[in-house]
N, C-alpha and C positions, 0 to 999 in steps of 0.2 A: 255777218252770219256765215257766208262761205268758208271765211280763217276758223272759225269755231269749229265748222262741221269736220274740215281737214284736219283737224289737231283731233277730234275723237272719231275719225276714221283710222290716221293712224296708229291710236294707241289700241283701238278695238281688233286689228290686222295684225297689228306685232305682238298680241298677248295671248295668252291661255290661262281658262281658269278664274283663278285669284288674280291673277297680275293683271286683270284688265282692273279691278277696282286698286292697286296698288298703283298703277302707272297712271289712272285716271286722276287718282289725288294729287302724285306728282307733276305730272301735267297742268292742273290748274295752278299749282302753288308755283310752276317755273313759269307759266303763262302772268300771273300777278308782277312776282319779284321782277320779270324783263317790263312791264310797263311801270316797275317802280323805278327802272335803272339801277338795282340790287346789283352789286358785284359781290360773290361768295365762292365758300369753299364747299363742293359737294364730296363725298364718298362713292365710289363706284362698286359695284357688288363683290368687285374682286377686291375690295380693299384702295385702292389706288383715291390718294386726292387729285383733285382738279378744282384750278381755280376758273370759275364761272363769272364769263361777263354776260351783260345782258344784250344776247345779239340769239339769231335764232341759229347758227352754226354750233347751239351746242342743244340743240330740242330734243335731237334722236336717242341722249340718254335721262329723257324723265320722262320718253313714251315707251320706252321698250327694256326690257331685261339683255336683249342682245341687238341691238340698232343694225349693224349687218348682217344679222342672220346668222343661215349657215356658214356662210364664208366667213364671219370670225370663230365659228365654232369649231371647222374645220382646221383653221390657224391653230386653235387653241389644240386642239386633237395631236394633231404635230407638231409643237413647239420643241418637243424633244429630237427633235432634228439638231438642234443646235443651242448656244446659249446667247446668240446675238439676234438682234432684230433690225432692220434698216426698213425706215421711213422715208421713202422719196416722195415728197408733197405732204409733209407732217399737218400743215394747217396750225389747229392751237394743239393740238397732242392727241388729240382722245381717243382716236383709234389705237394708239401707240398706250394710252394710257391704260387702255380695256388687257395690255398683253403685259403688264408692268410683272406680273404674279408668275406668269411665263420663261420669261428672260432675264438672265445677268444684267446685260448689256442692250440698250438700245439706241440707233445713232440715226437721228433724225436730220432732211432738207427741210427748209423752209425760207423761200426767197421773201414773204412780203412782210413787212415792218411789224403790224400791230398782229397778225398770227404768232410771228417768233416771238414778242414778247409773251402772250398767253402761253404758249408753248414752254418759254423758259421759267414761268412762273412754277406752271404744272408742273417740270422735272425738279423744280427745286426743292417742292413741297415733296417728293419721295426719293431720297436721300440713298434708300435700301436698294436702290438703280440706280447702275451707272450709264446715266446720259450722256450723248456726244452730242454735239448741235451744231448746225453749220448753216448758219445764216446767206445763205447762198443757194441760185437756184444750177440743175444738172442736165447738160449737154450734153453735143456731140465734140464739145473744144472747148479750154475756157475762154475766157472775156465777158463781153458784155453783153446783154440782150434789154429792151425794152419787154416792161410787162404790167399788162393793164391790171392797178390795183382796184377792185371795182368798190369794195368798202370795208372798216373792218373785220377782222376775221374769214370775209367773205370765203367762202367754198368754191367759189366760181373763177377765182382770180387768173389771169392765164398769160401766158405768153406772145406776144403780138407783132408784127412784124415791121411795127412802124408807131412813132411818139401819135399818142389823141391824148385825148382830154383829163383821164386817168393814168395812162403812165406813167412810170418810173424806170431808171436804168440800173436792172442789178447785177450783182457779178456772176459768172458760170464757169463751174468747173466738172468736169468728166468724175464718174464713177470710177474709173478706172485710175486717176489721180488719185481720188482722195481714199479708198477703199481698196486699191491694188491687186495684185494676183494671189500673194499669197494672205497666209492668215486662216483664220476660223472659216468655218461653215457659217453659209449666212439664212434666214428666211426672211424674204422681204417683201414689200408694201410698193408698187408705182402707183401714183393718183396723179396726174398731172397733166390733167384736162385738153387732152389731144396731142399734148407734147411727147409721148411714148417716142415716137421713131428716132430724136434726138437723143432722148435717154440712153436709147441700147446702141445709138450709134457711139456714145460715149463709153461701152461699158463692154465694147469687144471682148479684152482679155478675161475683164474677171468671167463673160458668161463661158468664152470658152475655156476656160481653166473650173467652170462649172461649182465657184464657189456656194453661190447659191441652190441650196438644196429646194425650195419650196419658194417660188412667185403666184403673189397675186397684182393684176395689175385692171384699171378701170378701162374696156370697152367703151369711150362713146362711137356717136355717128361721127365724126369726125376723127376718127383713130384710122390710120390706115393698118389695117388688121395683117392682110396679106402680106405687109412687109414686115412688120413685126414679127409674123407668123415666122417666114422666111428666115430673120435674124435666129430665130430660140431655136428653129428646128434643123439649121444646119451647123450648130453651137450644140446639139444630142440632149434635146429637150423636147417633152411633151406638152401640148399646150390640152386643159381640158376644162371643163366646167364642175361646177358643186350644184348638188339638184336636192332635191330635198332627201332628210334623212340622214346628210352627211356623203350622199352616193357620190359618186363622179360620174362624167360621160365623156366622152371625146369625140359625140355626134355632130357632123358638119352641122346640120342645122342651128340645135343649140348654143353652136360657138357662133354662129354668125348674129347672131341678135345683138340689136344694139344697145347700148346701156345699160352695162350688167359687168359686174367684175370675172374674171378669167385668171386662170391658174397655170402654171407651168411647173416642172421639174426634171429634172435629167431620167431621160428614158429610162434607164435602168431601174430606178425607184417607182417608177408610175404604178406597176405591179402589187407593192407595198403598200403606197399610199390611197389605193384605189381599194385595197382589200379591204 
């Protein structure tokens, strides 16, 4: 009873209107199909396919019209910043898939086995984007790191400092390798479950050649914030929050909370994009 009440908690919180009985239908019929083990191709509102396995990493788009909220909305607001997208911690795509209608170009990480294959399925099925993919997970250096696969598709999957019982050893290579200094404007995606501070330690030049016009990157508790903070904002970058409405804030408070995605862009823009 408690999985039931939580699947029509979230679909009653992320809707309005009409779309709580459109996402509630939905919701049941992707709740059936994953205990039938259905594997399918769904439509995303923006047009985009996605191929759907039956895991719960993909629930957040048959309960909601916008699964992230404002911070994809925001994304979408400003996509005209540029024509590229980079996905660090792509997973099976879907975030990356919600912005297909967005972008030329979108060039996705994704270190664990059975994500990148969803992930490659998803890019194949839309052809009108030019996908890059890089089965590889992103550093402060390359080489090698252990990283606990916890299951497939999993959300949670993370980097670890030492072989257990899930592990695998995948390859690492710097931001700064494979994306470089120069080039396009970029807006991009960190999700990489506490791994941030090796990210930006790999991605020196590009931040300060301040390729990327617009980051969002995931807050957990276990993010060291203050250093991160430290990397973007002596690289002439704002770090601020999306609040409801589409607002921004750049109140200490509100950035310190934990578990919540965070935004960044070169000072100069913040003005702009705040407005």
């Amino acid at each position: 009873m408690s999985g039931i009440f939580n699947v029509l908690s979230a679909i009653l919180e992320g809707n309005r209107g009409f779309d709580c009985v459109v996402y509630l239908i939905k919701g049941m019929q992707w709740q059936l199909r994953k205990r039938l083990g259905h594997s399918f191709v769904c439509n995303l509102d923006n047009g985009a396919a996605v191929q759907v396995h039956p895991s719960t990493a993909y629930s957040g788009i048959f309960y909601a019209r916008n699964p992230e909220g404002d911070d994809m909305l925001f994304l979408r607001k400003h996509c005209a910043l540029t024509d590229t997208f980079v996905d660090v911690g792509a997973n099976v795509g879907l975030f990356s898939a919600s912005l297909f209608d967005c972008f030329k170009k979108v060039i996705c990480f994704e270190p664990a086995p059975s994500s990148f294959r969803a992930l490659s399925e998803t890019c194949a099925l839309n052809p009108q984007v030019a996908c890059e993919l890089h089965n590889i997970g992103v550093g402060a250096e390359p080489g090698e790191l252990y990283f606990d696969d916890q299951y497939d598709f999993s959300t949670t999957s993370r980097f670890v400092p030492e072989a257990g019982e899930n592990t695998i050893r995948v390859a690492i290579d710097t931001l700064d390798n494979v994306l470089g200094v120069d080039g396009e404007s970029l807006v991009m995606k960190i999700d990489v479950e506490g791994f941030e501070e090796q990210v930006f330690a790999g991605a020196d030049k590009l931040f300060a050649a301040q390729r990327v016009k617009l980051l969002m990157f995931e807050r957990l508790g276990r993010t060291n914030l203050e250093s991160v903070r430290g990397f973007l904002e002596q690289r002439g970058y704002t770090i601020f929050r999306v609040i409801s409405g589409l607002h921004t804030t750049t109140d200490e408070a509100a950035i310190a909370e934990p578990c919540i995605n965070l935004f960044a862009c070169p000072a100069e823009l913040y003005p702009e994009l705040a407005s």
